[in-house]
DSSP file (Angstrom, degrees, kcal/mol; ACC not computed):
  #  RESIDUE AA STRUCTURE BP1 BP2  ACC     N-H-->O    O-->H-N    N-H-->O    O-->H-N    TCO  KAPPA ALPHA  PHI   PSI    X-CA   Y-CA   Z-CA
    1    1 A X     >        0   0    0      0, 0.0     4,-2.6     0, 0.0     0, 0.0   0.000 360.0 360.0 360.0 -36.1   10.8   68.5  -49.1
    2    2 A X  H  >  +     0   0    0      1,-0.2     4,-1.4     2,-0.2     5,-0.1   0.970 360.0  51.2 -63.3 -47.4   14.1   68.6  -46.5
    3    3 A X  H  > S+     0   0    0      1,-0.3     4,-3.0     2,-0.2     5,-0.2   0.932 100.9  52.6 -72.0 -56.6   15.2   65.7  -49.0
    4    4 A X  H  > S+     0   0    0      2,-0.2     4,-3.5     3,-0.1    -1,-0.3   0.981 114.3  53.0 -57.5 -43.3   14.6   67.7  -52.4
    5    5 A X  H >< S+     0   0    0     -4,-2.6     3,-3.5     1,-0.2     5,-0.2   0.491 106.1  50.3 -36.1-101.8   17.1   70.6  -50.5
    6    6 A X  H >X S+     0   0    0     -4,-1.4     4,-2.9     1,-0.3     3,-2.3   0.326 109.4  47.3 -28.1 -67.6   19.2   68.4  -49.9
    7    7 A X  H 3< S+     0   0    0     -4,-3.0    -1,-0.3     1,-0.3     5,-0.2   0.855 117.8  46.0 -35.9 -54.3   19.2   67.2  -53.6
    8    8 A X  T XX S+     0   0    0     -3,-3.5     4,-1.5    -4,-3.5     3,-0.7   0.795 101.9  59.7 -64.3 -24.2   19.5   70.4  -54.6
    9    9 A X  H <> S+     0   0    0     -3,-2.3     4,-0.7     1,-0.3    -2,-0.2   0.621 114.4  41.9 -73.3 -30.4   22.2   71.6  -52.2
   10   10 A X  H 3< S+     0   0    0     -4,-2.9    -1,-0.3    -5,-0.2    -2,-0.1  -0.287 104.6  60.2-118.6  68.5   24.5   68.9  -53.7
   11   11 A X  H <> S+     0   0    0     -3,-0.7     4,-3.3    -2,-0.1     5,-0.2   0.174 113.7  35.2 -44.0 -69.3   23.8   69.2  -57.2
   12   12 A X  H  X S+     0   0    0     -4,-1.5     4,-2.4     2,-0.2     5,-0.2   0.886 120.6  56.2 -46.8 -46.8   24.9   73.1  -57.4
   13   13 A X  H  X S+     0   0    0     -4,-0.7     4,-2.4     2,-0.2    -1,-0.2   0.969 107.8  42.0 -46.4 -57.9   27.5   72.1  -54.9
   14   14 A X  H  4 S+     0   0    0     -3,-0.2     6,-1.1     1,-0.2     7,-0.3   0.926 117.2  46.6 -80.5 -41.0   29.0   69.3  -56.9
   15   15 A X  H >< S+     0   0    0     -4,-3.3     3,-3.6     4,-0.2    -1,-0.2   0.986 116.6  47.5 -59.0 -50.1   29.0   71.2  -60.2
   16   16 A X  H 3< S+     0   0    0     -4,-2.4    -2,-0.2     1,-0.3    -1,-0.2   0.742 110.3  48.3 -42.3 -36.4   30.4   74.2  -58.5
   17   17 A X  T 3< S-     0   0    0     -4,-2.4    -1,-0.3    -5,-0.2    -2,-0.1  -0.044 118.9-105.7 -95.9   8.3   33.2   72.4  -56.6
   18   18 A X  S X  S+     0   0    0     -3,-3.6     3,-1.7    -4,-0.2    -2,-0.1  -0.010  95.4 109.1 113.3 -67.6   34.2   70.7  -59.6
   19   19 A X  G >   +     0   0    0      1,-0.3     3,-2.1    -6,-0.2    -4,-0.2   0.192  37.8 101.2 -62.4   1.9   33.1   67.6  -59.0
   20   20 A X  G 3  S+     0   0    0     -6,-1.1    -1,-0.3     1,-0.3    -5,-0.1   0.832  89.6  61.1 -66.1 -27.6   30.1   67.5  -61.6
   21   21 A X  G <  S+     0   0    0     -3,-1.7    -1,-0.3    -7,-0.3    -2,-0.2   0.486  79.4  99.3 -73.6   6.4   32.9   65.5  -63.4
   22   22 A X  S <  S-     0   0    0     -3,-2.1     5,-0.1     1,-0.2    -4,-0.0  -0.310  81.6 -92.1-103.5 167.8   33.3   62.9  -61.0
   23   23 A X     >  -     0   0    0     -2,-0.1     4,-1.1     1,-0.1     5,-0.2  -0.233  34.0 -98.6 -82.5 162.9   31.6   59.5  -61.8
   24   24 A X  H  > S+     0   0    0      2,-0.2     4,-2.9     1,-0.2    -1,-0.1   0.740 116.9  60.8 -34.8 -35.5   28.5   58.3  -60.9
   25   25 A X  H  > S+     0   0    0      2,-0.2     4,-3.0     1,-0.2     5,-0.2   0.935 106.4  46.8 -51.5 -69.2   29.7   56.2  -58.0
   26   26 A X  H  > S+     0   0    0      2,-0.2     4,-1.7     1,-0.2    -1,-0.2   0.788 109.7  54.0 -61.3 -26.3   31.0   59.3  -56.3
   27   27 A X  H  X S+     0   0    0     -4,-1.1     4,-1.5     2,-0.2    -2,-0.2   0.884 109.7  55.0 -47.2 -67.7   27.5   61.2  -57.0
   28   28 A X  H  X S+     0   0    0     -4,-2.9     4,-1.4    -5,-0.2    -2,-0.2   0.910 111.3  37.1 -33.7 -59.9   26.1   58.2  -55.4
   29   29 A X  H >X S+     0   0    0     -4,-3.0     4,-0.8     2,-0.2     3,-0.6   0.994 112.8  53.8 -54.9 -65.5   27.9   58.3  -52.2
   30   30 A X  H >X S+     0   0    0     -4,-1.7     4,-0.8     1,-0.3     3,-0.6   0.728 109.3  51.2 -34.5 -83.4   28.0   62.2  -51.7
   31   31 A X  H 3< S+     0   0    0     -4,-1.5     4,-0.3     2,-0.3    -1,-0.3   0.573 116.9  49.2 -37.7 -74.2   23.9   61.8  -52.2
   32   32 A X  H XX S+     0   0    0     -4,-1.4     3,-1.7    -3,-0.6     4,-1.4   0.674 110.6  43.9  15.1-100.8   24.6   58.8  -49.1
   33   33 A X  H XX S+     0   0    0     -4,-0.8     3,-2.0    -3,-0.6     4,-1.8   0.852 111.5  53.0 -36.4 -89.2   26.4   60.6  -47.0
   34   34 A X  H 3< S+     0   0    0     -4,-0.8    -1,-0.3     1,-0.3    -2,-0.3   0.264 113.7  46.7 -40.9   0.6   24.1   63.7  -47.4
   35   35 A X  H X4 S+     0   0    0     -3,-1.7     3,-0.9    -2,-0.7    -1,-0.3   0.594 101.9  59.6-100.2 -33.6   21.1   61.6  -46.5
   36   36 A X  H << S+     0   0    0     -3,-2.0    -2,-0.2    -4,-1.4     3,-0.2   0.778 115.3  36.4 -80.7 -28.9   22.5   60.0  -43.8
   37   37 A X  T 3<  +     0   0    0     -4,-1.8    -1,-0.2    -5,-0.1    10,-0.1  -0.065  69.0 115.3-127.8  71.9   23.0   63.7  -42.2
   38   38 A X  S <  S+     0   0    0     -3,-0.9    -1,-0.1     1,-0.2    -2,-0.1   0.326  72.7  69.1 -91.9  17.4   19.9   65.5  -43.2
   39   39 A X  S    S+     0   0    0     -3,-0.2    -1,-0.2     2,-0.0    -2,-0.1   0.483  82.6 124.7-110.8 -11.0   19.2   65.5  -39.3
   40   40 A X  S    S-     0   0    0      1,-0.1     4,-0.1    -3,-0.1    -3,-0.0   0.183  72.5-131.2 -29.6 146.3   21.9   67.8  -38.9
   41   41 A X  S    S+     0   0    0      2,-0.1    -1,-0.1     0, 0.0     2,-0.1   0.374  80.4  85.1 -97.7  12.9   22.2   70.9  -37.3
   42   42 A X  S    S-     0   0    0      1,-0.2     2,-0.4    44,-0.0     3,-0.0  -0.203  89.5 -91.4-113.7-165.6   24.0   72.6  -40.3
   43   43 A X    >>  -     0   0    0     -2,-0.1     4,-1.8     1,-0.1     3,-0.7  -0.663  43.9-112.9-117.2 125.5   22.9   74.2  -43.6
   44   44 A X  H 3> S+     0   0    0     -2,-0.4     4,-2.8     2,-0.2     5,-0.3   0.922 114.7  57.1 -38.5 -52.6   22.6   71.3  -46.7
   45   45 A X  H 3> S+     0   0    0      2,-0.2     4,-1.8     1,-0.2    -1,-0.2   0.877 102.9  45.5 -56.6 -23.1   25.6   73.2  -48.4
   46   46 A X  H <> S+     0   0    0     -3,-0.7     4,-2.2     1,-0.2     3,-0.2   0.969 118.5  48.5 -84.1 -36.3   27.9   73.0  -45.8
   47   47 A X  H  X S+     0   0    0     -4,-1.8     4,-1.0     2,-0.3    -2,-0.2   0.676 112.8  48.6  -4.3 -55.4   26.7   69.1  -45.6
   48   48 A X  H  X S+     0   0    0     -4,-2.8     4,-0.9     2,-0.2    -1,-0.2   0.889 110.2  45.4 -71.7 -55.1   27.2   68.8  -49.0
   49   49 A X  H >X S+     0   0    0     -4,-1.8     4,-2.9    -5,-0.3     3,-1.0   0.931 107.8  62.9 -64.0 -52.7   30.5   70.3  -49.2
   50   50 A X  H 3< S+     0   0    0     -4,-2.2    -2,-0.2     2,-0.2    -1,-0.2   0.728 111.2  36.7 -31.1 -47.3   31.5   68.0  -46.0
   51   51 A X  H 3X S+     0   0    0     -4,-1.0     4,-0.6     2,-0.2    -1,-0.2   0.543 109.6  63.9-103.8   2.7   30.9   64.7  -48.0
   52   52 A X  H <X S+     0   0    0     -3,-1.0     4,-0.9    -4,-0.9    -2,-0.2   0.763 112.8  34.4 -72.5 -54.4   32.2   66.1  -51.1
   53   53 A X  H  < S+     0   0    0     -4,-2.9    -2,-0.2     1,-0.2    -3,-0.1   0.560 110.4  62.5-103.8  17.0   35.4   66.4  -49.5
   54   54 A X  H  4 S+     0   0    0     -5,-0.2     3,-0.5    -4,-0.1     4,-0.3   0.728 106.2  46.7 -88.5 -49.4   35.0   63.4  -47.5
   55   55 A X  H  < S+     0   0    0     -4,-0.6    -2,-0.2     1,-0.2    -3,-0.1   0.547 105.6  60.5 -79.2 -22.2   34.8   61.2  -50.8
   56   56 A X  S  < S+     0   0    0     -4,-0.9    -1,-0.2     1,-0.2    -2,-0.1  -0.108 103.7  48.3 -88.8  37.0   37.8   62.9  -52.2
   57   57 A X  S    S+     0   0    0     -3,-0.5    -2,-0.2     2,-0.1    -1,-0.2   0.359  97.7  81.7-142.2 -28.0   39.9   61.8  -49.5
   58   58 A X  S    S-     0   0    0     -4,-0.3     2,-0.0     1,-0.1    -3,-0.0  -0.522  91.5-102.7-103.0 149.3   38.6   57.8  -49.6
   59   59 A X    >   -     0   0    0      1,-0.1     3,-1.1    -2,-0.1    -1,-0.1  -0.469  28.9-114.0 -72.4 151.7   40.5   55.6  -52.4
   60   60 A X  T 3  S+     0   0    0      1,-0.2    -1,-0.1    -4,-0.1    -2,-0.0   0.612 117.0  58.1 -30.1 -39.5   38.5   55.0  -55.5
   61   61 A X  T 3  S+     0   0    0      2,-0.0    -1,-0.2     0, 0.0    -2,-0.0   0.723  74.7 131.9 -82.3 -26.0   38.4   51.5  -54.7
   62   62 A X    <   -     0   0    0     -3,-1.1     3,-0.0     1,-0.1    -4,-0.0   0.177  37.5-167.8 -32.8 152.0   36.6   51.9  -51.1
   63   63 A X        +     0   0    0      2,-0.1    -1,-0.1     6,-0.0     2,-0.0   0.284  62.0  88.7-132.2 -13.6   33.7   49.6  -50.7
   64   64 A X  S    S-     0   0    0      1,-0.1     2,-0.3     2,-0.0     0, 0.0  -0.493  80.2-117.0 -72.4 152.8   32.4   51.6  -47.2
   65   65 A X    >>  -     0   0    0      1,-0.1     3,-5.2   -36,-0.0     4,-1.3  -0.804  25.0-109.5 -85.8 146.9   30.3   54.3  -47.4
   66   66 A X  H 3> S+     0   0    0     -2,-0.3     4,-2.4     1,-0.3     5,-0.1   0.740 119.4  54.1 -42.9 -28.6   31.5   57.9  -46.1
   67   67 A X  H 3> S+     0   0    0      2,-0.2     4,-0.7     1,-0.2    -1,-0.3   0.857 120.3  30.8 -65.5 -34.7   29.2   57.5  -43.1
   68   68 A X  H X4 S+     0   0    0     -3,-5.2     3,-0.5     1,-0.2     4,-0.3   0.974 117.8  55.5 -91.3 -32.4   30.7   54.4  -42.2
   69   69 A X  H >< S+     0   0    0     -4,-1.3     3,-2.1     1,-0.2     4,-0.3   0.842 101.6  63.3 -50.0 -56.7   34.4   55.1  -43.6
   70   70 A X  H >< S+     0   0    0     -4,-2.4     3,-1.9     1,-0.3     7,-0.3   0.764  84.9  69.0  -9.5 -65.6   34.5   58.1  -41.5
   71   71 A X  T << S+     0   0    0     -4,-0.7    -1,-0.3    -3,-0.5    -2,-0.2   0.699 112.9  35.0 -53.4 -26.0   34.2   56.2  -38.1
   72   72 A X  T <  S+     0   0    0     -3,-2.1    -1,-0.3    -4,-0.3    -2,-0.2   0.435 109.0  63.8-120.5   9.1   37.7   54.9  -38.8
   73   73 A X    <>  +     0   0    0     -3,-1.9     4,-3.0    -4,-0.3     3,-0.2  -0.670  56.8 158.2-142.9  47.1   39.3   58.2  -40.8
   74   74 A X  H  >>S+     0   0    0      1,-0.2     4,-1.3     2,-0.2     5,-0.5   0.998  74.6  52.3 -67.7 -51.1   39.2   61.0  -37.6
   75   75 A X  H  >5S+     0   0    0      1,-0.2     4,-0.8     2,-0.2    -1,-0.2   0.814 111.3  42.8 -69.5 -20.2   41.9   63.1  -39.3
   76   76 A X  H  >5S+     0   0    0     -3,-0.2     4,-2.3     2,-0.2     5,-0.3   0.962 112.8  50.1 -34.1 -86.2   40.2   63.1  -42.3
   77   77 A X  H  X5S+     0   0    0     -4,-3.0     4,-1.8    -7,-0.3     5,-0.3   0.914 110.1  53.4 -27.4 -83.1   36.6   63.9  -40.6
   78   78 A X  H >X5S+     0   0    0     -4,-1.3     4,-2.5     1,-0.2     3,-1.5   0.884 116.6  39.6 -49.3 -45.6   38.2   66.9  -38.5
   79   79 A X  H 3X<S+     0   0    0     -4,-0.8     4,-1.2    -5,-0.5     5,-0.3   0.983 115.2  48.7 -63.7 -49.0   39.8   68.6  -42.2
   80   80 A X  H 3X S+     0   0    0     -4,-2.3     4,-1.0    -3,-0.2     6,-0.4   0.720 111.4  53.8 -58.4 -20.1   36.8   67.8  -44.0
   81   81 A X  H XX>S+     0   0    0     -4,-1.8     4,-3.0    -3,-1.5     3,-2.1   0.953 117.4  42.0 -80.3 -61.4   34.7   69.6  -40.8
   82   82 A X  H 3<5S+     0   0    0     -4,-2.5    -2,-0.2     1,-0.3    -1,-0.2   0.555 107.7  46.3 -94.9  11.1   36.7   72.3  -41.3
   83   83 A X  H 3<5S+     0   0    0     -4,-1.2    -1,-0.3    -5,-0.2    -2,-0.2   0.661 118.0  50.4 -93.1 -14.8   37.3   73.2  -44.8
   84   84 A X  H <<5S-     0   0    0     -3,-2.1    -2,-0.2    -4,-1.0    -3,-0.2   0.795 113.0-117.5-100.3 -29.3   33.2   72.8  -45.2
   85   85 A X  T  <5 +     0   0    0     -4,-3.0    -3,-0.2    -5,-0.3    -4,-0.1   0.360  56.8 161.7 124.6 -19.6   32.5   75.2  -42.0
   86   86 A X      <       0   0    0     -5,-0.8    -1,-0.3    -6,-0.4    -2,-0.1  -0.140 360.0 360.0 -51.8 121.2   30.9   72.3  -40.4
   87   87 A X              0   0    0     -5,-0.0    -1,-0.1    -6,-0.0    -6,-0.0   0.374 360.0 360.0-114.8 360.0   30.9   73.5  -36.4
């Protein structure tokens, strides 16, 4: 059930934000990335919005996934924390 949130939280998200145009690939990750912190302590949206803008910061070409991409990308992470709310 946490999951299907989730699912839902970045569907509405990603049309909302734009991004319903973005390719499958990037759909993929975001979904990733939002599974990989559905143990979070935040609300799915701000989640959602977090790896949304977490994948619009990584080249097209990236072969990492945002979770991992992250780990090496701190100035990134901290804008993306704070434009999604994430605290």
């Amino acid at each position: 059930m946490k999951y299907l949130l989730a699912a839902a939280f970045l569907s509405a998200s990603l049309f909302a934000s734009g991004a319903a145009n973005a390719g499958a690939d990037d759909t993929k990750w975001v979904a990733k990335c939002v599974k990989d912190n559905s143990d979070a302590k935040v609300s799915p949206e701000i989640v959602t919005k977090y790896c949304t803008c977490m994948n619009n910061k990584m080249d097209d070409n990236e072969t990492q996934s945002i979770t991992q991409w992250e780990k090496t990308h701190q100035t990134e992470m901290k804008a993306c924390e704070k434009e999604s709310g994430w605290k």
